[in-house]
C-alpha positions in Angstrom: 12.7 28.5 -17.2 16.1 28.4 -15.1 14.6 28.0 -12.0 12.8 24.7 -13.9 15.9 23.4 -14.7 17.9 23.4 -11.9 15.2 21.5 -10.3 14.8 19.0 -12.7 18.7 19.0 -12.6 18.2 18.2 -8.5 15.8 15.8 -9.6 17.9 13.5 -11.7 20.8 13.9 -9.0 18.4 12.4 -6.8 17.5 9.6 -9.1 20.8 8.8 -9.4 21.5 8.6 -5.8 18.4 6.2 -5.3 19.2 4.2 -8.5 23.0 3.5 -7.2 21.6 2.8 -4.0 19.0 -0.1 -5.1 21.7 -1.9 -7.5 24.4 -1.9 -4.3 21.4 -3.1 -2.3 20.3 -5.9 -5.3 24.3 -7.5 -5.1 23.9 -7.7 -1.3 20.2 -9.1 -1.1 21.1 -11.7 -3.9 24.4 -12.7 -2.1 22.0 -13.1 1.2 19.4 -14.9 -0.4 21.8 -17.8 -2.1 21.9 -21.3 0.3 25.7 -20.6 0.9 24.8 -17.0 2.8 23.7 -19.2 5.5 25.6 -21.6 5.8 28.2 -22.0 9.5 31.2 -22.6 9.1 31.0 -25.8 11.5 27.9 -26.6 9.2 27.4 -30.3 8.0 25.8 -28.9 4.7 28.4 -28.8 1.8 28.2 -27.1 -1.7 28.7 -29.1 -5.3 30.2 -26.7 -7.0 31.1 -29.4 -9.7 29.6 -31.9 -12.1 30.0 -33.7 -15.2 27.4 -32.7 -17.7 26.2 -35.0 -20.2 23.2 -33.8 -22.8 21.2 -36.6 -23.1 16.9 -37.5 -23.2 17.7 -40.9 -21.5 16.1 -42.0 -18.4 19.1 -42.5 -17.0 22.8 -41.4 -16.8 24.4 -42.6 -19.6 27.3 -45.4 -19.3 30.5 -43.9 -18.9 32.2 -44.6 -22.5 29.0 -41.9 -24.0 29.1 -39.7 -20.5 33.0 -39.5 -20.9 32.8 -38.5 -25.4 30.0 -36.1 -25.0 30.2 -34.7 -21.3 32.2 -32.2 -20.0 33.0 -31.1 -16.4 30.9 -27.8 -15.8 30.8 -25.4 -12.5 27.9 -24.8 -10.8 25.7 -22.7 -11.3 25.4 -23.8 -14.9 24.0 -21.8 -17.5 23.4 -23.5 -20.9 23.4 -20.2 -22.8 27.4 -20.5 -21.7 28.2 -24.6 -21.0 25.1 -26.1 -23.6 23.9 -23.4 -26.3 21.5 -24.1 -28.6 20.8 -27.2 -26.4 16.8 -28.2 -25.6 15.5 -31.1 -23.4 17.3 -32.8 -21.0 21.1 -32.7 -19.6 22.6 -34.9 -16.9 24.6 -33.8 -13.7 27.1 -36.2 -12.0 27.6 -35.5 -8.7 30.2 -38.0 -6.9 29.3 -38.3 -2.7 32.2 -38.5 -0.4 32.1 -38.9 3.4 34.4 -36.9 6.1 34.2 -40.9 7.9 33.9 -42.5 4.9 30.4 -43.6 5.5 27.2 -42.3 5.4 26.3 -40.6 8.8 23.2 -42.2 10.5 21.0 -39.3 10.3 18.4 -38.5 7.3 20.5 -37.0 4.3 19.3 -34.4 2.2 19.8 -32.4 -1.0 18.7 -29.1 -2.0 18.4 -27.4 -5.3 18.6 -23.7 -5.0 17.5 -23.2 -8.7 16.4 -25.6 -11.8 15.5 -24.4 -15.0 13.0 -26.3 -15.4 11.8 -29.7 -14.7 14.0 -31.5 -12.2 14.6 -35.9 -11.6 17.6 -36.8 -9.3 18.8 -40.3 -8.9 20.8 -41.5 -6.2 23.1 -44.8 -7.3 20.9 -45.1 -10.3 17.4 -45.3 -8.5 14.7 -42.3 -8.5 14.2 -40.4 -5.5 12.7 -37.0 -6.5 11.1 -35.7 -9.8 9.3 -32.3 -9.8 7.9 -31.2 -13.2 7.3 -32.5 -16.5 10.1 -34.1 -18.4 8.4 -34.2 -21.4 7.7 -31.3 -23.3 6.1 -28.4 -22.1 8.4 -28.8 -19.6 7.6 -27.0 -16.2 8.4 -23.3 -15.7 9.6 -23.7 -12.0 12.7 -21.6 -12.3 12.9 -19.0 -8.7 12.1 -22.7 -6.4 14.2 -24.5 -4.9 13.9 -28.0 -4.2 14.5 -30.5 -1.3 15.8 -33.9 -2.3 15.6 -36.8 0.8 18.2 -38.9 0.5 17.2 -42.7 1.9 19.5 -44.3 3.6 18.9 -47.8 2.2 20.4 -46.6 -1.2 23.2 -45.3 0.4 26.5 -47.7 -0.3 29.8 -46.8 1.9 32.0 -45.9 -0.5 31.2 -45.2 -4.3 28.0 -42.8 -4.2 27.1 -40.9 -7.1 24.0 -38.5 -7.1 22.6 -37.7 -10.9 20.2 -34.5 -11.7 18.7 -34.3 -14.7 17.4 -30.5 -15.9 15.4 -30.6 -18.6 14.5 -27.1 -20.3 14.5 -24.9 -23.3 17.9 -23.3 -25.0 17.9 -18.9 -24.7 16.7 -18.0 -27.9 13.7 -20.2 -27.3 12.7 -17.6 -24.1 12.2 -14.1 -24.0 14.4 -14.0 -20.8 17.7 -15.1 -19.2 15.7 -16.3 -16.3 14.0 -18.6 -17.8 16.4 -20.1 -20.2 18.1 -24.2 -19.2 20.4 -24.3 -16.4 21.6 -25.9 -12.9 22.3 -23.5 -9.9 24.5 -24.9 -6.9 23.4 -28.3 -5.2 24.2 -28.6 -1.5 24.2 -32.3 0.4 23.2 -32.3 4.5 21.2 -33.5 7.1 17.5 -33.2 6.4 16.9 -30.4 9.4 19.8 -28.4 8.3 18.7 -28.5 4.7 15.1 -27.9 5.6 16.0 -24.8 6.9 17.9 -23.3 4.5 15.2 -24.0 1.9 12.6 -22.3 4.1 15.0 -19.0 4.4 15.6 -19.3 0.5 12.0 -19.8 -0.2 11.2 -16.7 1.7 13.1 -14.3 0.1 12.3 -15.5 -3.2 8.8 -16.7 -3.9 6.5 -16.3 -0.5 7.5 -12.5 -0.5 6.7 -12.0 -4.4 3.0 -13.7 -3.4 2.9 -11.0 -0.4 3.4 -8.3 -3.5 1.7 -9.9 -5.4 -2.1 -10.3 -3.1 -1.3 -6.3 -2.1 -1.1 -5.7 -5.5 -4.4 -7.3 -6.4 -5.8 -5.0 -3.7 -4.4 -1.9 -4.9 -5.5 -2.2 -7.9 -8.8 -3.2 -7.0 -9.0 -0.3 -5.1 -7.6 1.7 -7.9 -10.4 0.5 -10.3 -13.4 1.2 -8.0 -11.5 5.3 -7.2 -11.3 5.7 -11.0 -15.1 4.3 -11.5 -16.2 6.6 -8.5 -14.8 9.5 -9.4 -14.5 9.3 -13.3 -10.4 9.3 -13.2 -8.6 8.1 -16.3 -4.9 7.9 -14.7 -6.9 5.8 -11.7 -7.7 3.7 -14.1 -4.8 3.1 -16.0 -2.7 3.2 -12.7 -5.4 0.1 -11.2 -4.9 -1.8 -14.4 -0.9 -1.2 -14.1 -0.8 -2.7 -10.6 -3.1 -5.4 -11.8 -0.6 -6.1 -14.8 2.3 -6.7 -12.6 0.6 -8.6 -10.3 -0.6 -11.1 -13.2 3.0 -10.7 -13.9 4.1 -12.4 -10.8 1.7 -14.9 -10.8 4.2 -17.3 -11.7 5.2 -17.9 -8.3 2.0 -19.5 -7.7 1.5 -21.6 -10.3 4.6 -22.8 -12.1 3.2 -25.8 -14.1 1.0 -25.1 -16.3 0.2 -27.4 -19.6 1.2 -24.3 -21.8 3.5 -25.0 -25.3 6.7 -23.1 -24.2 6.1 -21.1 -27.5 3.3 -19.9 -26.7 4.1 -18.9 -22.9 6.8 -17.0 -23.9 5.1 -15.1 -26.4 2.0 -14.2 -24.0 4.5 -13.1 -21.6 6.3 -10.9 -24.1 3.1 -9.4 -25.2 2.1 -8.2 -21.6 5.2 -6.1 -21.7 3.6 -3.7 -24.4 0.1 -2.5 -22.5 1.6 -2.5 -19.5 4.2 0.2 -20.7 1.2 1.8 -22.3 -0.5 1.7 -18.6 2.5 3.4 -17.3 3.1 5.8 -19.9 -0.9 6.8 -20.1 -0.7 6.9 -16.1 1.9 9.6 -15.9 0.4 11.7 -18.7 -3.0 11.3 -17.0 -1.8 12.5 -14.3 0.3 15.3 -14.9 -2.2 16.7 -16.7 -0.9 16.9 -20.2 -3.1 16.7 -23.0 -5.9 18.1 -20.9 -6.6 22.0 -21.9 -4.1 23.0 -24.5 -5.3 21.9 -28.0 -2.1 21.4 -29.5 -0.7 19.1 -26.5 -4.5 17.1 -27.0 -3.2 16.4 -30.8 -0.3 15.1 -29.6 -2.0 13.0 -26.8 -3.4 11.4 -30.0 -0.7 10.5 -31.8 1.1 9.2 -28.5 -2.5 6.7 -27.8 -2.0 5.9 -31.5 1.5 4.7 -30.9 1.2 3.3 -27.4 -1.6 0.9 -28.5 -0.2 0.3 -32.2 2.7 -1.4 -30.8 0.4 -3.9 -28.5 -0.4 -5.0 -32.2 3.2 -5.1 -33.7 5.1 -6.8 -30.6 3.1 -9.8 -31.1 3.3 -9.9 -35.3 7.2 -8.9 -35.3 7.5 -11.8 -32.6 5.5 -14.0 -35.1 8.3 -13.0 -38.0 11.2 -13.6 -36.4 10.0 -17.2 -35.0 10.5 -19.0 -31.9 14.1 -19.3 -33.1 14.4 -15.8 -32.2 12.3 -15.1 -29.1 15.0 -14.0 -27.0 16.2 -11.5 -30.2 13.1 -9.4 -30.3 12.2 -10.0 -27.0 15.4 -7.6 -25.7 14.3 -5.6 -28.8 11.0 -4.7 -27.4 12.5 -4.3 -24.1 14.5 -1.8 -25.1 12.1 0.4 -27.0 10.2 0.0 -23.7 13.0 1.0 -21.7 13.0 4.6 -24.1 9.1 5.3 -23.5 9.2 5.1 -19.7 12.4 7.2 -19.3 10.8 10.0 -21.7 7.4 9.7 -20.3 8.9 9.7 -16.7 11.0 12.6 -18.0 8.1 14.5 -19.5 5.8 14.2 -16.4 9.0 15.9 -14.1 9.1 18.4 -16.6 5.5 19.5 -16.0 5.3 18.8 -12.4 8.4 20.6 -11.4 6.8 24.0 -12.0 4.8 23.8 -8.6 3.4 20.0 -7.8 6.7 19.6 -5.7 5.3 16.4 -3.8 4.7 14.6 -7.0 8.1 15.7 -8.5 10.3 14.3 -6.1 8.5 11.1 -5.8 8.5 10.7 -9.3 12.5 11.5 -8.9 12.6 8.6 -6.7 10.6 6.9 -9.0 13.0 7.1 -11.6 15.8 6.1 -9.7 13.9 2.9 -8.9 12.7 2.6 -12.6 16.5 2.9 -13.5 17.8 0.6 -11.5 14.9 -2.1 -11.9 15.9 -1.6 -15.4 19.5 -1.9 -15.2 19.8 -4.8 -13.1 17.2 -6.7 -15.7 19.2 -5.3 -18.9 22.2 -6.9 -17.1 20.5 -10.3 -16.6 19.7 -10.5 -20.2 22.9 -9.7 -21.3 24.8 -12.6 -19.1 26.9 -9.7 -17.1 24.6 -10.5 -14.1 23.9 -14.6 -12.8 20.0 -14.6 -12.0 20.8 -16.9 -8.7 19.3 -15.9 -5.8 17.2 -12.9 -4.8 16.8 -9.8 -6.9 14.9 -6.4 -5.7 13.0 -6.2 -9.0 10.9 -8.7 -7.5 9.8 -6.3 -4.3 10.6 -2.9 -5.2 8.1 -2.0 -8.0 5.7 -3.4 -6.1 6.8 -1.2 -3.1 6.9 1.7 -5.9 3.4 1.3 -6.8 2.6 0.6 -3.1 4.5 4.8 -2.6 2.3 6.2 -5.8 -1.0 4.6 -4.9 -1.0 5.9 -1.2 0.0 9.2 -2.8 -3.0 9.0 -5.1 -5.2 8.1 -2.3 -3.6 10.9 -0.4 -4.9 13.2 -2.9 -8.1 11.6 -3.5 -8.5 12.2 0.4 -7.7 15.7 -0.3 -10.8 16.0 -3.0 -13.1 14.9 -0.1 -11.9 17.5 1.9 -12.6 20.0 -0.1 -17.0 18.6 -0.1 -16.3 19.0 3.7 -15.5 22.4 2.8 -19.0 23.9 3.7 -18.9 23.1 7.3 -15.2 24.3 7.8 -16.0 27.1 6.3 -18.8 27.6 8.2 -16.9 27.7 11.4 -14.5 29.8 10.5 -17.3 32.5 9.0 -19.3 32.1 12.5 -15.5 32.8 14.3 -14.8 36.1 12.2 -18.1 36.9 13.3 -18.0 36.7 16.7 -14.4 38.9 16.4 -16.3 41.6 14.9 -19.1 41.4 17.5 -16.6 41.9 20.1 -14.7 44.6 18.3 -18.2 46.6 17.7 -18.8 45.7 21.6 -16.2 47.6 22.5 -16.8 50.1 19.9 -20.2 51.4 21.3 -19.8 50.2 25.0 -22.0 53.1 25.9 -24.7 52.8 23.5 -27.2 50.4 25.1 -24.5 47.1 24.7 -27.5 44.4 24.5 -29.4 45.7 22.2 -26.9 47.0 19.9 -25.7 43.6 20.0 -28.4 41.1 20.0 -29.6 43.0 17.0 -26.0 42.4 14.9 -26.1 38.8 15.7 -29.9 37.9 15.2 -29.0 39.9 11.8 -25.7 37.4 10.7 -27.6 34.7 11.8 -30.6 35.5 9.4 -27.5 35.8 6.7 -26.3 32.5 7.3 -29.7 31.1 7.6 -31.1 32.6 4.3 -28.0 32.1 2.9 -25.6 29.1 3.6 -29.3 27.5 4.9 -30.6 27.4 1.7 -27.5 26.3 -0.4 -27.1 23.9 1.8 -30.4 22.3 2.4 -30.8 22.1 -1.5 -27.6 20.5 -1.9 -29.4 17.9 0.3 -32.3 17.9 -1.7 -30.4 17.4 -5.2 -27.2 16.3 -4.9 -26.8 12.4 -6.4 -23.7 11.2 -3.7 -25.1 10.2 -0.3 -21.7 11.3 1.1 -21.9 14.9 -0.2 -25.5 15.1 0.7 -24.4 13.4 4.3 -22.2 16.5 4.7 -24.3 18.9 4.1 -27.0 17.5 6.2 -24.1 17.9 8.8 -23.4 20.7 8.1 -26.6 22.1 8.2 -27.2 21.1 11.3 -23.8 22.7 12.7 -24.9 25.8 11.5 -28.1 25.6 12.6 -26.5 25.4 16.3 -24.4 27.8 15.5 -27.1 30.1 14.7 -28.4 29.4 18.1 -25.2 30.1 19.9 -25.2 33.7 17.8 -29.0 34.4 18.7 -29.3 33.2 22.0 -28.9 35.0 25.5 -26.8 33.0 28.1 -28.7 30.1 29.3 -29.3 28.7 32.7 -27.0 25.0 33.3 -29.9 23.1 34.3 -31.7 24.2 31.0 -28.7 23.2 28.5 -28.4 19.6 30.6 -32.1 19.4 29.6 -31.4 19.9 26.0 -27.9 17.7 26.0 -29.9 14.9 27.9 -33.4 15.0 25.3 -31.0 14.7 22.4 -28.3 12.1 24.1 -31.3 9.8 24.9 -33.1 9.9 21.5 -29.8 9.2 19.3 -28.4 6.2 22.3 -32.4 5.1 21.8 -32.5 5.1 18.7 -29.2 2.6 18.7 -30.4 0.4 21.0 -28.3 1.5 23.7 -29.9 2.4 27.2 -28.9 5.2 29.1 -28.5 6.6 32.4 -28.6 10.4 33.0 -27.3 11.3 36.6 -28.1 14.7 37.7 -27.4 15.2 41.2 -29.1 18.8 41.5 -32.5 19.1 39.8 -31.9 22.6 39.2 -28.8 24.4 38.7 -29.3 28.3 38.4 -25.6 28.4 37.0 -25.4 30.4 33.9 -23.6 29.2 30.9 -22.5 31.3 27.7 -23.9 30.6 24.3 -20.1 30.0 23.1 -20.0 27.3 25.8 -23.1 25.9 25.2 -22.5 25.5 21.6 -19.1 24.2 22.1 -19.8 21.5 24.6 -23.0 20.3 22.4 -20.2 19.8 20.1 -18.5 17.7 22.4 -21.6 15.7 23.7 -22.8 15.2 20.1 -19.1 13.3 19.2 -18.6 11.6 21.9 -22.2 9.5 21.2 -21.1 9.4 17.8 -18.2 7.8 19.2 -20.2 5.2 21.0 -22.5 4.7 18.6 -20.2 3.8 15.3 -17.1 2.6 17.7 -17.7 1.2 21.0 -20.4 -2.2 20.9 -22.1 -0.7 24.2 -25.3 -1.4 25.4 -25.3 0.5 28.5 -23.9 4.0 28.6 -23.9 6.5 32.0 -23.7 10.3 31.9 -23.3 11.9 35.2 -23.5 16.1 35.2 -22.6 17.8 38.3 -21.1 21.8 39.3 -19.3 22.5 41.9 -20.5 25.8 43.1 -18.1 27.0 44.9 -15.1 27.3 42.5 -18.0 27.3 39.4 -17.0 24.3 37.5 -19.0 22.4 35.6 -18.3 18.3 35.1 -19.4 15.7 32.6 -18.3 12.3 33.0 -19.4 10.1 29.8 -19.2 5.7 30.7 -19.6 3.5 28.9 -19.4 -0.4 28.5 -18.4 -1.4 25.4 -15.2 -2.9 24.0 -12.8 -0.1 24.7 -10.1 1.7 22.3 -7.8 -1.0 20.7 -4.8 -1.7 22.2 -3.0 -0.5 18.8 -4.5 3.1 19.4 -2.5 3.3 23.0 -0.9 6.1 23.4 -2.1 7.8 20.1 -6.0 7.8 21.3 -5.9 11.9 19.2 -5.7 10.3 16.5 -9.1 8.1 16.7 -12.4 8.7 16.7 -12.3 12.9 17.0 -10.4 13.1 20.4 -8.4 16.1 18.5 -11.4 17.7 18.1 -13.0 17.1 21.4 -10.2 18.5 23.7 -9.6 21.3 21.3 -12.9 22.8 21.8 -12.3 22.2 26.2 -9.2 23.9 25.7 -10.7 26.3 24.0 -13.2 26.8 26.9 -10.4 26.9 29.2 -11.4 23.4 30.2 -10.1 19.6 29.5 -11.2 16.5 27.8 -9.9 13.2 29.5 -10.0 9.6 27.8 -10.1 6.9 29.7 -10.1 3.6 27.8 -8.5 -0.3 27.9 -10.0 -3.1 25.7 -12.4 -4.7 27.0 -13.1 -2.2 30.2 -15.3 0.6 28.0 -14.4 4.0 27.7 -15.0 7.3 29.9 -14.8 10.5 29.0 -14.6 13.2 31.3 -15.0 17.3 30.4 -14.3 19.8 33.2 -15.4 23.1 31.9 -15.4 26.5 34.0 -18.3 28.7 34.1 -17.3 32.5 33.1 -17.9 35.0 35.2 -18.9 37.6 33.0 -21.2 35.3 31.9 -23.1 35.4 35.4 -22.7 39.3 35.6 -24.7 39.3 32.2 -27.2 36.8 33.2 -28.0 39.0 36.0 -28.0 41.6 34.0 -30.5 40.9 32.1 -32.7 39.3 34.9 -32.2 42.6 37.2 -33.0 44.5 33.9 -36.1 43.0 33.2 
């Protein structure tokens, strides 16, 4: 158990390196994403940092003797949890305009709003100029936009300029989050290109990135859904319907006016929290494994579904009890108790894990850190210790965090294919310990009749693998139910069935393995619809070639139309085969036309379409495998292989034997 420990212990150190890291990195990315980050300091733009703030439904500002008995001077930004609590509807901002000149400049003037809760109407000297939003109840939910205010120049007076903004929006404990409670961030005054820009920048960082997360998210999870349906995975599942969750989550940067009562928005958004802390929880047990063998730890699975979808039922009821005077009350309630099952669930599945999964241990470590932090920073917010201006990582990194675990749950998924390939590998690696022990009992009886001794041991582990591996593997063809597992079979069939050849078969004479190479290159390029053109300068080539050679380069041949076939868009392909016969060196030059390797391939063309493979098996011949590709220009392919001398001396051999 020590050994457990201390990495667990390593684990949490690393959590709370990563979580200290994200909350220094939050403070910095929200101070970046706030108007005044971007501001130069010989800008024209300048910040209201003050107002007088008058509560009032009116449709305009009211006259002075009201503004002046029931307003107040308030800084910006303005929360009305602090400067108005308990308020709901609509509360007037005075904003007095001076000019450096004492006029107004000739260019286009303009205002921007980094942040409204909720529905926004400015006035400039008493006439309307912008309104975004509802200002009747439901009022509009646009609280991460900002907003771009023109100012016209014909209602601009030289001296004596007052803008008014009226916020209208719902008290805290009306919400189930700081966020989303009544309030006025900072309003800057400029010219329109200046304040255009800014609000693109601002707009970036918080709503068009969210979207980004958002769309990916929809993906994932997608993708999620269809793995788990596939391949009969619960934590898929619950892992495709997290991602999904959040991403419905977010949708509120899309679509932030909806004809909703704010009662019953809140409390919808409130209930979402509870399954998707159930998705989570059920995820990482899924996953880990727990529950899965031990009978005891499957009772206790129970109780923990019991619980997880118990409280789906009692968030919404306890949220019903308390009324909407209370939202924001049980809301931070909830959140809490939510907070306690992800830490222990996150906890639980490092305790499992760190007995051998190491990979999933410290990304879960990591994970945690995130978690923490995501939930710090938000626990903050709620609790007024943190201003909810600007940009926050909690609307980028658990997206990112989900973006980490689903490529490491399609890493392993990749990993479970693998293993269906695992007939043909291990197929090649049987017919390679073979042919070591043929060359060990080669030299074993070199003077007992070599040939015969040996033809014999290979014709019999070819029978093995024919009556054996054959047969398992032509009735998994037969039987099996997934076209990709009986597709790999059929492959590997086929690859054994050459390798049986290659085992069986004396050296063969060159002209008769181009014969072969250039029956089956025609028929499969026929077959596609592509024509081809086999160039054989000599009609007959007495060269010998090895079986190992032959069965190598038929490996080559048979990828590199694969290649053309599935990648390239040719119609017209060239093969020219040629020796040169005085340094015995056999050439194959491959051309097509087609569209050529994508430009984003350059320079890593072994990772594409089996190069790796390809010059592996020339090297392993001694030989090379040359690529030479540009979009648009088709692709050739060029194997130099050198014909073995002892090769020959067997070949004549043989012939000088019969």
């Amino acid at each position: 158990m020590a050994p457990r420990r201390v990495w667990v212990l390593l684990g949490l150190a690393l959590a709370a390196m990563v979580a200290v890291g994200l909350l220094a990195l939050n403070q910095e990315a929200s101070r970046l994403s706030r108007p005044d980050a971007h501001v130069a300091s010989d800008s024209d733009v300048h910040a209201l940092r003050q107002a007088w703030a008058v509560p009032d439904n009116g449709a305009h500002f009211p006259p002075p003797a009201i503004a002046q008995v029931v307003g107040k001077p308030v800084n910006l930004p303005d929360e009305w949890s602090r400067s108005q609590p308990g308020h709901k509807g609509g509360v007037w901002y005075r904003f007095p305009l001076t000019f450096a000149d004492g006029a107004p400049p000739d260019t286009l003037l303009a205002a921007l709003i980094d942040r409204a809760c909720a529905s926004v109407e400015v006035q400039l000297n008493g006439a309307v100029v912008f309104r975004s939003g509802r200002m009747v109840e439901p009022y509009s939910r646009d609280c991460f936009g900002s907003h771009v205010v023109p100012l016209p120049a014909a209602l601009l007076r030289p001296t004596g300029n007052v803008l008014d903004v009226k916020v209208a929006g719902y008290p805290i404990h009306r919400v189930t989050a700081r966020q989303r409670a009544g309030g006025l961030a900072a309003v800057h005054v400029g010219p329109m290109s200046e304040v255009r820009q800014m609000a693109d920048e601002q707009t970036l960082w918080t709503t068009t990135l969210s979207q980004i997360m958002g769309g990916v998210l929809v993906v994932m999870g997608v993708f999620s859904l269809g793995l788990a349906w596939v391949r009969r995975l619960s934590y898929m599942l619950y892992f495709g319907l997290l991602t999904l969750g959040w991403a419905l989550m977010t949708g509120r940067f899309w679509r932030a006016d909806l004809p909703v009562p704010n009662d019953a928005m809140e409390v919808l958004i409130a209930i979402m929290m509870a399954p998707m802390t159930a998705f989570a929880v059920k995820f990482l047990m899924g996953y880990a494994g727990i529950g899965l063998r031990d009978p005891g730890q499957q009772v206790w699975n129970q109780r923990v579904n019991l619980l997880l979808w118990a409280q789906c039922l009692l968030l919404p009821l306890s949220l019903l009890l308390l009324g909407v005077d209370r939202l924001f009350l049980g809301a931070r309630v909830w959140f809490g108790v939510f907070t306690l099952e992800l830490f222990l669930a996150i906890g639980h599945f490092l305790w499992v894990t760190g007995r051998g999964r190491r990979a999933e241990f410290w990304l879960m470590c990591a994970a945690l850190g995130v978690v923490a932090a995501v939930l710090g920073i938000e626990l903050s917010y709620q609790s007024g210790l943190l201003q909810s201006g600007g940009l926050h990582i909690t609307h980028f990194v658990m997206p990112l965090l989900y973006a980490a675990v689903g490529v490491r749950l399609i890493q392993v998924y990749a990993r479970a294919l693998q293993s269906a390939e695992g007939a043909r590998a291990h197929l090649e690696r049987r017919v390679q310990e073979i042919s070591v022990e043929i060359e060990r009992n080669f030299n074993q009886i070199a003077e007992l009749r070599v040939d015969q001794i040996a033809e014999k041991e290979r014709k019999r582990i070819a029978g093995d693998l024919h009556d054996d591996l054959g047969a398992k593997l032509l009735t998994i063809v037969h039987t099996s139910d997934n076209d990709r597992i009986s597709t790999l079979a059929r492959e590997a069939l086929e690859e054994m069935r050459l390798s049986v050849r290659g085992l069986t078969g004396r050296p063969m004479v060159l002209s008769d393995s181009m014969a072969d190479w250039r029956s089956e290159v025609v028929s499969r390029l026929g077959q596609a619809g592509i024509e081809c053109e086999w160039r054989n300068p000599h009609d007959t080539i007495e060269e010998p070639l090895s079986s190992r050679t032959y069965v190598q380069t038929t490996r080559i041949v048979r990828e590199a139309v694969s290649n053309i076939i599935k990648h390239s868009g040719a119609s017209h392909v060239v093969i020219t085969a040629d020796v040169d016969l005085a340094n015995h060196v056999f050439t194959l030059v491959i051309q097509d036309n087609g569209k050529g390797i994508p430009m984003e391939l350059d320079g890593r063309l072994d990772r594409g379409h089996g190069m790796t493979s390809m010059k592996h098996r020339a090297k392993q011949l001694n030989g090379q495998c040359l690529v030479e590709s540009g979009p648009g220009f088709g692709t050739i392919i060029r194997l130099t292989l050198p014909l073995e001398i002892a090769t020959m001396q067997q070949v004549l051999s043989h012939r000088l034997g019969a």
